[in-house]
ZADRENPA-650593 format. One record per residue (C-alpha): residue number from 1; residue in three letters; x, y, z. Coordinates in Angstrom, 1 decimal. Example, Ala and Ser with C-alpha at 12.3 -4.5 7.8 and 13.67 -1.06 7.14 Angstrom:
# residues 2
 seq type     xx     yy     zz
   1  Ala   12.3   -4.5    7.8
   2  Ser   13.7   -1.1    7.1
//
This chain:
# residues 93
 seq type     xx     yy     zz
   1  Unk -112.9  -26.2  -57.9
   2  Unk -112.1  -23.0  -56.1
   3  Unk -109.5  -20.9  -58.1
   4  Unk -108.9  -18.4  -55.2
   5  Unk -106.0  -19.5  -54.4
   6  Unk -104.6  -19.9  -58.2
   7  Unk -103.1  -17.0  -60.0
   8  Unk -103.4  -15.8  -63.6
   9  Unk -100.4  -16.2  -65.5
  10  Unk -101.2  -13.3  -68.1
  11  Unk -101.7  -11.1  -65.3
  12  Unk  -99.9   -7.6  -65.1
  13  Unk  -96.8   -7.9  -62.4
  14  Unk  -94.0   -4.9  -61.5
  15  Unk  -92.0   -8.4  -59.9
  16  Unk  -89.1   -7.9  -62.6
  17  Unk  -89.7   -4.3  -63.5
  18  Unk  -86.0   -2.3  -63.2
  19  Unk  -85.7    1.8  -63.1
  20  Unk  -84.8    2.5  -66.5
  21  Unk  -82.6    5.6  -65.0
  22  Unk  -79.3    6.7  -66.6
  23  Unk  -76.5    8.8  -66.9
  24  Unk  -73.8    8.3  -69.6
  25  Unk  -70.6   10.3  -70.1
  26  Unk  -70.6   10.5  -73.8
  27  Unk  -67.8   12.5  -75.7
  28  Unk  -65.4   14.0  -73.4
  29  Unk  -62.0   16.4  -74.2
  30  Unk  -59.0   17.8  -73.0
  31  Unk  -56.4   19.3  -74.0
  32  Unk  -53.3   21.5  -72.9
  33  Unk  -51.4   24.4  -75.4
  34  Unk  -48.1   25.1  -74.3
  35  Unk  -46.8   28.3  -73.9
  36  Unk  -45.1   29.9  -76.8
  37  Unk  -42.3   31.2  -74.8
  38  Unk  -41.4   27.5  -73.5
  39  Unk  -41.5   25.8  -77.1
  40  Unk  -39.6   28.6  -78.9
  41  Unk  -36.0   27.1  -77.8
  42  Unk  -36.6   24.1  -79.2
  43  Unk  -38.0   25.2  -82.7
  44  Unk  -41.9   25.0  -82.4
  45  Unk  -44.2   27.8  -82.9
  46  Unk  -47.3   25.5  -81.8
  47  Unk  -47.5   22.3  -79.4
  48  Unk  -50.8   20.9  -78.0
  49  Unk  -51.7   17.9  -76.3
  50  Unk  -54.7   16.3  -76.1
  51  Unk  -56.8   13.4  -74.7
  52  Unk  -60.6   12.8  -76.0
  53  Unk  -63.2    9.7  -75.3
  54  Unk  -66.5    8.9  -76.2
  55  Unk  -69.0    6.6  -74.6
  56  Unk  -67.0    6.2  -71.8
  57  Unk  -69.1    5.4  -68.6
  58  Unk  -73.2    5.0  -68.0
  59  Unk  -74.3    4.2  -64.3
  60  Unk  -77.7    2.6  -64.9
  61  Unk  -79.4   -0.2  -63.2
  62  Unk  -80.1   -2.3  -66.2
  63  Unk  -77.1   -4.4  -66.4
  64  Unk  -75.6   -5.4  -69.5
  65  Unk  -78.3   -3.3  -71.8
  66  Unk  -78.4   -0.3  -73.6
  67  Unk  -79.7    2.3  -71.0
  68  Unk  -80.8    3.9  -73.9
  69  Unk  -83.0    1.7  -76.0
  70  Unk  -86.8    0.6  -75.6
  71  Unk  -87.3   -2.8  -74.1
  72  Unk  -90.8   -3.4  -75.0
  73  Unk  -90.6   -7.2  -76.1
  74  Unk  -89.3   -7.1  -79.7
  75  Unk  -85.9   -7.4  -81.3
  76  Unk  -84.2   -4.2  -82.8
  77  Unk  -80.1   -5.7  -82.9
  78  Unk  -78.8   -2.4  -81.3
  79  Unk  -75.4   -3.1  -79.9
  80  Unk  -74.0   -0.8  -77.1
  81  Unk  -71.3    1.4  -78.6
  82  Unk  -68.1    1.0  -78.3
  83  Unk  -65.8    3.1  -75.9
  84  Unk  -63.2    5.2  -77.7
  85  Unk  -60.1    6.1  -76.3
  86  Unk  -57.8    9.2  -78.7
  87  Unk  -54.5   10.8  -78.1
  88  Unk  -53.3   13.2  -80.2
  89  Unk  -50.3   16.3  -80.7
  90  Unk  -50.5   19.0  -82.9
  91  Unk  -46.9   20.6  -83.8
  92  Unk  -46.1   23.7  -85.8
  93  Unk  -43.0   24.8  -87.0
//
């Protein structure tokens, strides 16, 4: 029996390996303060707006995984975290 033309199932193969390159946006901020001048007439000393998100994009080639985490064949239940969207106004009299 010739086994030349077999292969070895155990064998070492790149066939599905996938560049585990990333880049996340992770916590991002802005914000605007008024002018005092503006917010005077209508009674305010203060007045800031504000937009903030975290984990909000990752380009990577692995789809549906964790850029981040090891894939090495065992199980460590890490879920991707979830995006977070916050807008907030801070007022002084």
């Amino acid at each position: 029996m010739s086994t030349a033309n077999t292969t070895n199932a155990s064998a070492a193969s790149t066939r599905w390996l996938v560049s585990s390159d990333y880049l996340t946006i992770k916590t991002v901020q802005l914000g605007y303060n008024f002018d005092k001048r503006a917010i005077e007439g209508i009674g305010l000393s203060n007045l800031r707006v504000y937009v903030s998100g975290e984990n909000l994009y990752s380009w990577t080639a692995r789809q549906g995984l964790e850029p981040a985490q090891s894939f090495n064949g065992t199980t460590t239940y890490r879920y991707t975290p979830s995006r977070t969207v916050s807008l907030g106004l801070n007022v002084s009299f």
